[in-house]
ROLO-553743 format. One record per residue: residue in one letter; x, y, z of N, C-alpha, C, CB in turn. Coordinates in pm, whole numbers, plus 50000, padded with zeros to 5 digits. Glycine has a CB too. Example, Ala and Ser with C-alpha at 12.3 -4.5 7.8 and 13.67 -1.06 7.14 Angstrom:
aa,n_east,n_north,n_up,ca_east,ca_north,ca_up,c_east,c_north,c_up,cb_east,cb_north,cb_up
a,51319,49431,50780,51230,49550,50780,51320,49670,50780,51131,49553,50905
s,51285,49775,50708,51367,49894,50714,51290,50003,50787,51408,49940,50572
//
This chain:
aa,n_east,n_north,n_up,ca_east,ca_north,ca_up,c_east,c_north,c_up,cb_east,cb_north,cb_up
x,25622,95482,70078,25498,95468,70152,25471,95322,70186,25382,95527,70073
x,25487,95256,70112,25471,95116,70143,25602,95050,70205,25430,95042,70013
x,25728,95123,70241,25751,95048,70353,25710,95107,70448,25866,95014,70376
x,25719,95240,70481,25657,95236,70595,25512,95165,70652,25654,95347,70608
x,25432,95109,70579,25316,95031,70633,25325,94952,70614,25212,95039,70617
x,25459,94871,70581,25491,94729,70643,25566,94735,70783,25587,94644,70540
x,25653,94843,70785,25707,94889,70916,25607,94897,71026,25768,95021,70902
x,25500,94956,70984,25411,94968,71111,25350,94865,71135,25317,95064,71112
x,25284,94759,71009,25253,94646,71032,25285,94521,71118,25258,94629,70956
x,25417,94531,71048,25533,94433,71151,25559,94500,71293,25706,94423,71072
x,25581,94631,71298,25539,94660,71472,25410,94605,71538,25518,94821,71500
x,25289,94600,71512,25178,94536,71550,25177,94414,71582,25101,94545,71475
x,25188,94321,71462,25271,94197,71501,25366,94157,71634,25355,94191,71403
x,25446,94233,71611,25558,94205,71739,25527,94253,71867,25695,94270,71715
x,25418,94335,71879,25396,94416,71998,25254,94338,72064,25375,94594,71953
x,25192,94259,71954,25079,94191,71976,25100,94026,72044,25009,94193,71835
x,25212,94013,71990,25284,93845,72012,25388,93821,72118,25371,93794,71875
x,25436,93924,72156,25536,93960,72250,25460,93920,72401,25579,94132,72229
x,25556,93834,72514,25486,93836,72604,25437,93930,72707,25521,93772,72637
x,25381,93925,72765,25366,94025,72845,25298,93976,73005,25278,94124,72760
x,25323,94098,73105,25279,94069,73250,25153,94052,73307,25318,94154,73319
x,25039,94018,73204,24890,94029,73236,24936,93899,73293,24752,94048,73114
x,24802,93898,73429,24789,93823,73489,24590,93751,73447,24846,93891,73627
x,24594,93645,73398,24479,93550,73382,24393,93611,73516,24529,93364,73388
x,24248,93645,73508,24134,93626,73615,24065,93537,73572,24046,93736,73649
x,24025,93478,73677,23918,93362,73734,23863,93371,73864,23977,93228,73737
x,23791,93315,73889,23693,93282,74040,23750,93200,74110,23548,93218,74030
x,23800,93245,74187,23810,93159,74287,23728,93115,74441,23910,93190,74304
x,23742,92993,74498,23658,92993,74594,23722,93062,74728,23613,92854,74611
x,23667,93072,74779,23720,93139,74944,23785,93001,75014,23554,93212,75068
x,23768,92891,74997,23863,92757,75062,23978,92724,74991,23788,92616,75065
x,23989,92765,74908,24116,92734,74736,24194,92779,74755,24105,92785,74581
x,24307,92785,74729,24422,92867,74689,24413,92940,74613,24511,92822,74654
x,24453,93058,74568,24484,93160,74464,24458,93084,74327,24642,93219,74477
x,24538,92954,74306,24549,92856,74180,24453,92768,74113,24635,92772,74205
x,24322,92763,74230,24245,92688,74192,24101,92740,74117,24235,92620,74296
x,24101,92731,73998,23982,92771,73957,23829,92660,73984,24017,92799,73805
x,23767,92764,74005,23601,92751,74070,23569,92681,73888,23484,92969,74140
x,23520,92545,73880,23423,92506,73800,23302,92508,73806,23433,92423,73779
x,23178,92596,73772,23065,92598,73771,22995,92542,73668,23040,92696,73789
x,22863,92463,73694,22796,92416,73617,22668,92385,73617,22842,92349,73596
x,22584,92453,73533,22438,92475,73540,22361,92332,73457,22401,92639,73457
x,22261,92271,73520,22208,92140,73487,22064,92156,73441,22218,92043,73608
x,21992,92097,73391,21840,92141,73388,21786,91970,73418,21778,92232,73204
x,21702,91939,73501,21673,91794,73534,21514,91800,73506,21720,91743,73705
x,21441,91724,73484,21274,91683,73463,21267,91605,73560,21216,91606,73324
x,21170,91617,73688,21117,91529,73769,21006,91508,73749,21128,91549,73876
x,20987,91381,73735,20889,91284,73701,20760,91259,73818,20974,91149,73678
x,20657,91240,73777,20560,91228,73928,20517,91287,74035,20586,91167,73992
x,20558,91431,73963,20496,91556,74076,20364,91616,74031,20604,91696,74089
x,20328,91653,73918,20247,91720,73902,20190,91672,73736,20303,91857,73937
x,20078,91650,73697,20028,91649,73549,20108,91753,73482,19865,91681,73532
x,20126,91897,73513,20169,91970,73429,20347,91977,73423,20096,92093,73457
x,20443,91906,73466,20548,91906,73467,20646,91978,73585,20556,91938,73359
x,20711,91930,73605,20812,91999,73731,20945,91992,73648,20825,91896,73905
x,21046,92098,73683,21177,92099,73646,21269,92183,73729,21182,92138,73516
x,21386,92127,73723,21499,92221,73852,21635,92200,73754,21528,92118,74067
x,21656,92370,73788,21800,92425,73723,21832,92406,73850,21830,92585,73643
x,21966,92315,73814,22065,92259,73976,22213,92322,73932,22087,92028,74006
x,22282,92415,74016,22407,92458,74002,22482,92382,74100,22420,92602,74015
x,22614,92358,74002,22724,92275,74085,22810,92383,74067,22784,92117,74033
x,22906,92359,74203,23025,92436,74217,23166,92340,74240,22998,92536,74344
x,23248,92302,74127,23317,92207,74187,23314,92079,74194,23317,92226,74270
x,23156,92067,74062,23108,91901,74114,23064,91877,74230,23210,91800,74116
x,23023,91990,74296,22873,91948,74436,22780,92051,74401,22913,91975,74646
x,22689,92030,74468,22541,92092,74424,22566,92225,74542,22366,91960,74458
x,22513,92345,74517,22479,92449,74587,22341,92456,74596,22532,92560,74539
x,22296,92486,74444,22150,92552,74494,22104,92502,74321,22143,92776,74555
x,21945,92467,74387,21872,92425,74320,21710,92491,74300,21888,92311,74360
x,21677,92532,74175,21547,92598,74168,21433,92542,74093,21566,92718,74119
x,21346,92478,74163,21214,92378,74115,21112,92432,74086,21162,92284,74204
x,21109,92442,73952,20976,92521,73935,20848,92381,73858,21019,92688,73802
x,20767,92386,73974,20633,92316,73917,20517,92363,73871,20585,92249,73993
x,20444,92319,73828,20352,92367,73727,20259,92192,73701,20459,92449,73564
x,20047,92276,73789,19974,92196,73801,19866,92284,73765,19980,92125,73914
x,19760,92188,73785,19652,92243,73686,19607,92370,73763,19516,92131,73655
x,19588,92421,73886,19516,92494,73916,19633,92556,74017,19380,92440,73954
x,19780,92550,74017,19818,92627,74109,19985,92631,74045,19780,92563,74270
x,20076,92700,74080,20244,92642,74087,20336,92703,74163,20317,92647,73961
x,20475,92629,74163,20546,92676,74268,20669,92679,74196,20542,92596,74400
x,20755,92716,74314,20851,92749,74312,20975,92693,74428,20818,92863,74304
x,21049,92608,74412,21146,92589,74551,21276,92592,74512,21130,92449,74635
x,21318,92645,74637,21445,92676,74607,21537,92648,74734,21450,92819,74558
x,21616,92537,74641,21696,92474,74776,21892,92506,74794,21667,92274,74755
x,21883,92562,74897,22051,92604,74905,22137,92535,74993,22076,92748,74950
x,22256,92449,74908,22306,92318,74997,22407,92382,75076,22373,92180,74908
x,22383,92367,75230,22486,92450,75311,22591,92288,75343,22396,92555,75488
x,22645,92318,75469,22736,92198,75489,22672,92072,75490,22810,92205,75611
x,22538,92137,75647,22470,91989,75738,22339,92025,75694,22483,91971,75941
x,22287,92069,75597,22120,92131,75613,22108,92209,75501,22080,92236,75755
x,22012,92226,75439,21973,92277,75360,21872,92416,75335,21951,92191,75330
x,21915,92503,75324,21744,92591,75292,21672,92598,75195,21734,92721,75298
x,21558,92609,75245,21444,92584,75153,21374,92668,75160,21372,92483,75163
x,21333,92747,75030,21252,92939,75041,21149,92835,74920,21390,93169,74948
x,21010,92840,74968,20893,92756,74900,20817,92916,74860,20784,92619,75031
x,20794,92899,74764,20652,92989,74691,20540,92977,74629,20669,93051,74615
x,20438,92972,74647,20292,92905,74583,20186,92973,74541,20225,92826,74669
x,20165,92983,74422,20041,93049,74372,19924,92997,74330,20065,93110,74283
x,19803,93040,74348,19698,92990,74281,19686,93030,74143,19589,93019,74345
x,19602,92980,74052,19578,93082,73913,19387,93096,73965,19624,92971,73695
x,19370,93209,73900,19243,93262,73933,19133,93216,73853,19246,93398,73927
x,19219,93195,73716,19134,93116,73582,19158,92983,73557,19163,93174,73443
x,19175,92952,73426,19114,92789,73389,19320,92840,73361,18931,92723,73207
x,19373,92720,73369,19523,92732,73327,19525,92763,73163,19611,92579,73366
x,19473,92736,73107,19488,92753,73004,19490,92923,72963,19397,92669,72954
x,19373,93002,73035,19332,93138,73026,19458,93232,73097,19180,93154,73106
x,19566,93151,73155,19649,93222,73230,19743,93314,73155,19716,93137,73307
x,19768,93422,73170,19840,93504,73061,19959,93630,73147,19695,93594,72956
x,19931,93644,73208,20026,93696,73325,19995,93754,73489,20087,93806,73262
x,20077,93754,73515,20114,93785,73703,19947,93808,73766,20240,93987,73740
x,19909,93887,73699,19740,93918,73744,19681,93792,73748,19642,94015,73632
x,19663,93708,73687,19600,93624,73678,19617,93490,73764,19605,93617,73569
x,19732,93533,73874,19749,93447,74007,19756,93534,74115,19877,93356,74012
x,19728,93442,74258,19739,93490,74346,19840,93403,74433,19622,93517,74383
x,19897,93520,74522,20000,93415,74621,19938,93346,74718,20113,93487,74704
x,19914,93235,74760,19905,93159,74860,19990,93150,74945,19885,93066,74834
x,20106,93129,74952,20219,93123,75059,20361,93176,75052,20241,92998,75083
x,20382,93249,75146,20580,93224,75101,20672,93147,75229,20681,93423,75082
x,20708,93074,75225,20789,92993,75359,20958,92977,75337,20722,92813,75374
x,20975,92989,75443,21122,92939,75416,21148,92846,75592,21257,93116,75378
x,21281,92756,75515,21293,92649,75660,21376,92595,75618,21184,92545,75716
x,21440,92487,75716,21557,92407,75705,21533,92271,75660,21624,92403,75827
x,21611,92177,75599,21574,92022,75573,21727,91975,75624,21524,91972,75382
x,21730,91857,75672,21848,91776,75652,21843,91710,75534,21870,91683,75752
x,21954,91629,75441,22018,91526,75361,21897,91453,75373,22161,91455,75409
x,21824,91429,75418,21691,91312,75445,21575,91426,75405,21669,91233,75650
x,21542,91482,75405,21445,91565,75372,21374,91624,75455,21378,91521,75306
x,21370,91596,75621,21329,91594,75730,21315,91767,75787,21423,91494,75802
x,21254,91823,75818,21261,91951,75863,21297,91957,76013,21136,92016,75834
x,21379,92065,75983,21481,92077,76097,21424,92207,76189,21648,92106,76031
x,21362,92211,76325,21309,92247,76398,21128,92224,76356,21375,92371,76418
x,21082,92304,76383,20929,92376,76474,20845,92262,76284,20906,92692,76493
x,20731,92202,76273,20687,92157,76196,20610,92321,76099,20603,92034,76268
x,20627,92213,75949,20566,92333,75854,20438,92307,75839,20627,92350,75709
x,20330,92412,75877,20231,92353,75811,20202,92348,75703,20155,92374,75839
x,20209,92473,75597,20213,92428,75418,20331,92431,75369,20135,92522,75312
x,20316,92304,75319,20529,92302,75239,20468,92187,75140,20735,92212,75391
x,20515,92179,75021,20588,92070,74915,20691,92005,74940,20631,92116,74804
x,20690,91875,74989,20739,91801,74995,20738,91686,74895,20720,91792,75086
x,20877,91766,74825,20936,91665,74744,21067,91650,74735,20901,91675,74631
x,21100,91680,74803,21266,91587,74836,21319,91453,74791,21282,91552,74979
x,21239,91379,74819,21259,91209,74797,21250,91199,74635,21116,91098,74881
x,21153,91259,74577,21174,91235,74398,21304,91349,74331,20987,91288,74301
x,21331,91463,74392,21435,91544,74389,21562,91492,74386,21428,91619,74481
x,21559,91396,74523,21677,91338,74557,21735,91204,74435,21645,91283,74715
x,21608,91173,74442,21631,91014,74323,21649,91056,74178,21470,90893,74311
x,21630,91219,74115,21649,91245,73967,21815,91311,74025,21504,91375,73868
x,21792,91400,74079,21943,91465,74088,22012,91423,74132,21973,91560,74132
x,22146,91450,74087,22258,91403,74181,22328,91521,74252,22367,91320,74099
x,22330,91446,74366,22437,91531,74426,22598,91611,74419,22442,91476,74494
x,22651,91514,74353,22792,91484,74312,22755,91441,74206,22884,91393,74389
x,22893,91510,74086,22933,91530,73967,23069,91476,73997,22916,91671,73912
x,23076,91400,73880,23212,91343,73837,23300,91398,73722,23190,91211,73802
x,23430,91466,73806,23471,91566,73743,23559,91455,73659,23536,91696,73831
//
């Protein structure tokens, strides 16, 4: 009995260690070759000088460049949301803004705000809006631009 359950043992072994034809998956990008694996990398940044109650943006890189970035601020009586997606020449920008109905402190969930706006629009690299003017938007690009980076050094 006990060789045979070294027999079977040592089959496991050899059948476990032995090479074989699996092929590795990964992500790849649609510009890459088959060979090149997609590095992704999620950032969390604090921007400074937007709001008393704090602003922060989870920035995803693909590759060591920025795709898309999500700013969530938070002020005494209102907050938002932006969300910026880095195309080649331009950027989109989907803005969301709520009021709170109570004292911030009393705020406790979704009921307790209302939406003020939802927008979406284009920016160039400069922050500049690209066609027809917005009338309500957050504009903060310029302190965005000076905490984050664009490029990662792989």
């Amino acid at each position: 009995m006990l060789n045979y359950l070294i027999i079977v043992c040592l089959s496991f072994v050899t059948v476990s260690c032995s090479p074989s034809n699996k092929q590795e998956t990964g992500s790849v990008n649609n510009n890459s070759d088959a060979y090149t694996i997609v590095k992704d990398t999620l950032i969390t940044y604090n921007i400074e000088g937007i709001s008393t109650e704090g602003t922060g943006a989870v920035v995803n890189y693909v590759n060591g460049k920025i795709t898309k970035s999500i700013i969530y601020i938070y002020a005494g009586t209102w907050q938002a949301s932006i969300i910026y997606e880095f195309e080649k020449n331009r950027i989109k920008v989907l803005e969301t803004k709520y009021s709170y109905k109570t004292e911030l402190e009393n705020v406790t969930s979704d009921e307790d705000m209302q939406l003020d706006y939802e927008t979406s629009y284009f920016i160039d690299f400069k922050g500049k809006v690209i066609g027809l003017p917005i009338q309500e938007r957050i504009d903060i690009f310029q302190e965005f631009k000076a905490t984050v980076p664009f490029d990662l050094i792989l």
